[in-house]
NUDRENNU-601494 format. One record per residue (C-alpha): x, y, z. Coordinates in steps of 0.2 Angstrom, whole numbers, padded with zeros to 4 digits, always signed. Example, Ala and Ser with C-alpha at 12.3 -4.5 7.8 and 13.67 -1.06 7.14 Angstrom:
% NUDRENNU-601494
+0062-0022+0039+0068-0005+0036
//
This chain:
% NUDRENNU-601494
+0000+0000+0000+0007+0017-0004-0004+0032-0004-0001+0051-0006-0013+0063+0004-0016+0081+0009-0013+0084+0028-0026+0093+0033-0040+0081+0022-0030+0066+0032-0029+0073+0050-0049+0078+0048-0054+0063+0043-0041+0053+0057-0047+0065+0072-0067+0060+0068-0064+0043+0065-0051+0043+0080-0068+0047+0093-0073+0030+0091-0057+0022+0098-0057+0013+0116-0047+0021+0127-0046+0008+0138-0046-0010+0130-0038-0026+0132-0037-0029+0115-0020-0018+0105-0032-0019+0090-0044-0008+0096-0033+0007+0098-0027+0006+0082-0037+0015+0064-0038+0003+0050-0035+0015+0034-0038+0005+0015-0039+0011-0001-0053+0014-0014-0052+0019-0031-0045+0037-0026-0049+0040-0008-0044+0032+0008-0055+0023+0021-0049+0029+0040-0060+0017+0052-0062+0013+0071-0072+0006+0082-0072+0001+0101-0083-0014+0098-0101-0003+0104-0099+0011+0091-0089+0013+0076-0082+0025+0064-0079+0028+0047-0073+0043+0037-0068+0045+0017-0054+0057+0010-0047+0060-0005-0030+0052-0010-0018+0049-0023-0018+0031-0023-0002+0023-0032-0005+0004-0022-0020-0002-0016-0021-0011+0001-0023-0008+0019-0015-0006+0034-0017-0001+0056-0010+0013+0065-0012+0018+0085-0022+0034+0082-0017+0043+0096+0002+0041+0086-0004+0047+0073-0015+0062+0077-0001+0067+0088+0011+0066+0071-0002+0076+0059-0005+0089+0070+0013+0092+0071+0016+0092+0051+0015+0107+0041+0001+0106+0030+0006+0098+0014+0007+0081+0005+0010+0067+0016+0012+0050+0008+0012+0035+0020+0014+0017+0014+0015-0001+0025+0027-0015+0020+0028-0034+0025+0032-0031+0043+0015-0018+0046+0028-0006+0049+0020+0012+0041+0030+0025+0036+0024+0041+0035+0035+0056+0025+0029+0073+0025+0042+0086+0019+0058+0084+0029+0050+0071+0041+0050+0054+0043+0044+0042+0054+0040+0022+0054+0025+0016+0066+0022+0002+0072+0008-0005+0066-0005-0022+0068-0010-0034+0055-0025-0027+0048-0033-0045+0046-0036-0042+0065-0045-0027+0067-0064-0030+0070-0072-0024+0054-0089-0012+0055-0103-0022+0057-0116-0025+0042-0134-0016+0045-0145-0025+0037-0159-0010+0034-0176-0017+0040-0180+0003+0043-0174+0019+0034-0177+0036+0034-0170+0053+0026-0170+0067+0038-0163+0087+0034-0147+0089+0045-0152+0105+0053-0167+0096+0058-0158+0082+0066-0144+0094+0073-0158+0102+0084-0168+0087+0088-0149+0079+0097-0146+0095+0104-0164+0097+0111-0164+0079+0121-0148+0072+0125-0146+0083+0140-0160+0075+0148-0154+0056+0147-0148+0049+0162-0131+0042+0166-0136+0030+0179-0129+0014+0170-0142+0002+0182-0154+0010+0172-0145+0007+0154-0163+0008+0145-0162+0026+0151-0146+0031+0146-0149+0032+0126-0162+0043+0116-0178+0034+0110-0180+0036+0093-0198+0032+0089-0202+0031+0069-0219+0030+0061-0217+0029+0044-0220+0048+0043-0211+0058+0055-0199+0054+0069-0199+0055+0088-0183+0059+0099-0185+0054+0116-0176+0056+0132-0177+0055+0150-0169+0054+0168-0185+0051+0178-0185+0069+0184-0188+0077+0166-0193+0073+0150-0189+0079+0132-0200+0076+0115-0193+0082+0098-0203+0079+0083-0194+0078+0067-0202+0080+0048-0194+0065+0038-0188+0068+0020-0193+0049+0016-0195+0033+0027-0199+0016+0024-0205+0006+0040-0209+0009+0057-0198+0005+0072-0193+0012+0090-0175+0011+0092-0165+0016+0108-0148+0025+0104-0135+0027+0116-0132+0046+0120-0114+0044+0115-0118+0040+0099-0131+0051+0097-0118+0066+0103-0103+0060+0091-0117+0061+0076-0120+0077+0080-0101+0083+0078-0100+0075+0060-0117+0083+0054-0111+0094+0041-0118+0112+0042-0123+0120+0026-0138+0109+0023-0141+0092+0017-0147+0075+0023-0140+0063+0035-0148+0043+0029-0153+0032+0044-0153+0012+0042-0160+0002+0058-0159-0017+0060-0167-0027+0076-0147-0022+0085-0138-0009+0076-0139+0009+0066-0131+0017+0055-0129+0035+0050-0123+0041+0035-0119+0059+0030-0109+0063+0014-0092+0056+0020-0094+0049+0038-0104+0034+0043-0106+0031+0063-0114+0014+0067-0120+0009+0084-0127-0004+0094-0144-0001+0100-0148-0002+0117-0161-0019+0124-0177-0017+0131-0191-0008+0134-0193+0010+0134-0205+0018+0147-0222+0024+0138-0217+0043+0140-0234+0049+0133-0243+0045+0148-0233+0056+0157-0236+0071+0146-0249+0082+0155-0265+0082+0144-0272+0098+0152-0268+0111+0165-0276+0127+0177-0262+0139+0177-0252+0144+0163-0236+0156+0163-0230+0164+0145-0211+0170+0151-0199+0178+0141-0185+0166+0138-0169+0180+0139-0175+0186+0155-0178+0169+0164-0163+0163+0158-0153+0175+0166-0163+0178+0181-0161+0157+0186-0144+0159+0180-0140+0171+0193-0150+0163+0206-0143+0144+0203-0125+0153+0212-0136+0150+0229-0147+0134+0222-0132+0123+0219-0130+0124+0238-0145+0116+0242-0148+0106+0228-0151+0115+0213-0170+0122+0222-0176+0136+0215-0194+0141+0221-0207+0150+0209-0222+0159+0215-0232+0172+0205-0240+0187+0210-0251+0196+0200-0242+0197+0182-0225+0194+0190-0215+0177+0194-0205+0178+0208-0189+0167+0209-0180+0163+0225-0167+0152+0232-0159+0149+0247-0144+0142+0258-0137+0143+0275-0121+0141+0268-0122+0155+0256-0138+0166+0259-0152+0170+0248-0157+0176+0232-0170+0185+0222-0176+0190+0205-0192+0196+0197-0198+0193+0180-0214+0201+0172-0225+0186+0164-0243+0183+0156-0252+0172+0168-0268+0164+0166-0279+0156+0182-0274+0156+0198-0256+0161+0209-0245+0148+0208-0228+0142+0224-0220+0127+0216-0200+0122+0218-0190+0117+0201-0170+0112+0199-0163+0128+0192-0151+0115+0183-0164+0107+0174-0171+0124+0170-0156+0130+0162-0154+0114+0154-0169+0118+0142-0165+0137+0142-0150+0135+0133-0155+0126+0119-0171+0135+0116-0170+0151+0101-0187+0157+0105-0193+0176+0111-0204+0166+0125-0208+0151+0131-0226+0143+0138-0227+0134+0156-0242+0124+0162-0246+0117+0178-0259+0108+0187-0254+0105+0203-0241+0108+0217-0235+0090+0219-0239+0087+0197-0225+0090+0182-0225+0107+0172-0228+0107+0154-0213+0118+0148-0216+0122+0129-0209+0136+0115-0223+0146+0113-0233+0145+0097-0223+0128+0093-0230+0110+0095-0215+0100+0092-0205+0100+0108-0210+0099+0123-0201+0098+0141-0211+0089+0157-0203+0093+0174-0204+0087+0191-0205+0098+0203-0197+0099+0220-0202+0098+0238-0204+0116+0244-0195+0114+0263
//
């Protein structure tokens, strides 16, 4: 194998592929990216045996064939290069060398027979969906999956598809996030449970600009494929909870609060709510909300923001955290808040928009 490439097309494509490798694994293979030729690009694979990698970039190729590297040598070596050609070939030994200007180098390398390749998915489901869309539907839920691994069902994002449109789900117990996402094209129906890792490495290797990311699922793995990266992952056993019967159907009070204002107001107040577990109390009066926190470590603290309530005043108790979890990824002038009772979850939702929607437990007021 002997194969000329441009630095900073080969250190791209080695530093996406390079996520997927284990850094902590009994097996030598595993820290190692399996590159092979094609035509005129290069192949720059890895995996850690739950998710796994693939990234395509141009090359000159003068001899096909295939060959391992440790990755962390050889980001370490790109990133060091200047940015010109570097050619790299393998001989009988799976020793690579690697030329680049004045440098030289010759890393030691695995046979590539050994290295796990990524597995098949064999596409019972697909679907098409727009980049951006899928960009906001990660961003808008994987905050809210739980990294309590005795509860592994919970630690991925539900992906429930129709045939039609797509559902992103996730949940810790104490909140829950529902993204709905128009599908370009989709043949099937499925729920699918990804885990939050993979979910958060595709959303790095979603190119902006536009475009389409293609989704195959099988009965135990994904795959994602986005012009010139492909993630595959295992899916996650078992059952997910029925989150729709958690989803407040009505409510007596309503607040319309707007978003800049109660971002920065809980932000504020979360300096003293951290102290005594993120609890932030909320009580209206009139047409404003009223946000207070304490601790006896700390002190107290209070901010006022001018809302549009409907029924009656309203003394609940909410995690500041989980409040500027939401906040954060939201672009909206104002949100909309329902309630129905003191010990039942909110209904937080952007106003005027019906495809997400936040359900939050609220606290014990002390």
């Amino acid at each position: 194998m002997k194969v000329i490439c441009a630095r900073k097309d080969l250190y791209e494509g080695v530093g996406t592929a390079g996520r997927a490798v284990s850094s902590r694994t009994s097996l030598p293979i595993l820290s190692h990216l399996l590159i092979r030729t094609e035509e005129d690009k290069i192949r720059i694979a890895a995996t850690d045996l739950e998710i796994g990698m693939e990234c395509v970039a141009e090359a000159n190729v003068q001899e096909p064939g295939q060959l391992t590297v440790p990755a962390r040598v050889l980001t370490e070596i790109l990133a060091a290069l200047p940015d010109t050609d570097v050619m790299f070939s393998v001989d009988q030994s799976n020793i690579v060398n690697l030329k680049c200007g004045t440098s030289e180098f010759s890393i030691l390398g695995l046979p590539p027979e050994e290295f796990p390749m990524l597995p098949e998915v064999h596409e019972e489901v697909k679907f098409t969906i727009e980049n951006d869309i899928l960009r906001e539907g990660i961003a808008k839920t994987t905050f809210a999956i739980s990294t309590d691994e005795a509860r592994a069902i919970l630690t991925g994002v539900l992906m429930q598809i129709n045939g039609e449109s797509l559902k992103l789900v996730s949940t810790d117990t104490h909140r829950l996030c529902v993204f709905d996402c128009p599908l370009v094209e989709c043949e099937g129906s499925q729920n699918a449970i990804v885990p939050g890792r993979a979910m958060n490495e595709l959303a790095r290797i979603i190119p902006d600009g536009g475009g389409t990311t293609s989704v195959g699922i099988s009965p135990n793995q994904v795959m994602f494929r986005t012009d010139n990266k492909v993630l595959v992952s295992r899916l996650i056993e078992g059952q997910f909870p029925n989150f729709e019967r958690v989803i407040p159907q009505e409510y007596s009070k309503k607040l319309i609060i707007p978003v800049e204002q109660f971002h920065q107001s809980i932000k504020r107040v979360s300096i003293v709510a951290r102290e005594n577990d993120n609890r932030t109390v909320f009580e209206t009066q009139n047409g404003t909300l009223i946000i207070t926190a304490e601790s006896g470590n700390v002190g107290r603290a209070h901010e006022e923001v001018e809302v549009l309530r409907e029924g009656d005043d309203l003394r609940m108790a909410f995690s500041a955290k989980y409040l500027l979890d939401v906040l954060s990824v939201l672009d909206v002038e104002a949100i909309e808040a329902e309630f129905t009772g003191e010990a039942s979850p909110a209904l937080i939702r952007p106003q005027g928009q019906n495809n997400y929607c936040y359900v939050l437990m609220p606290m014990k007021i002390d």
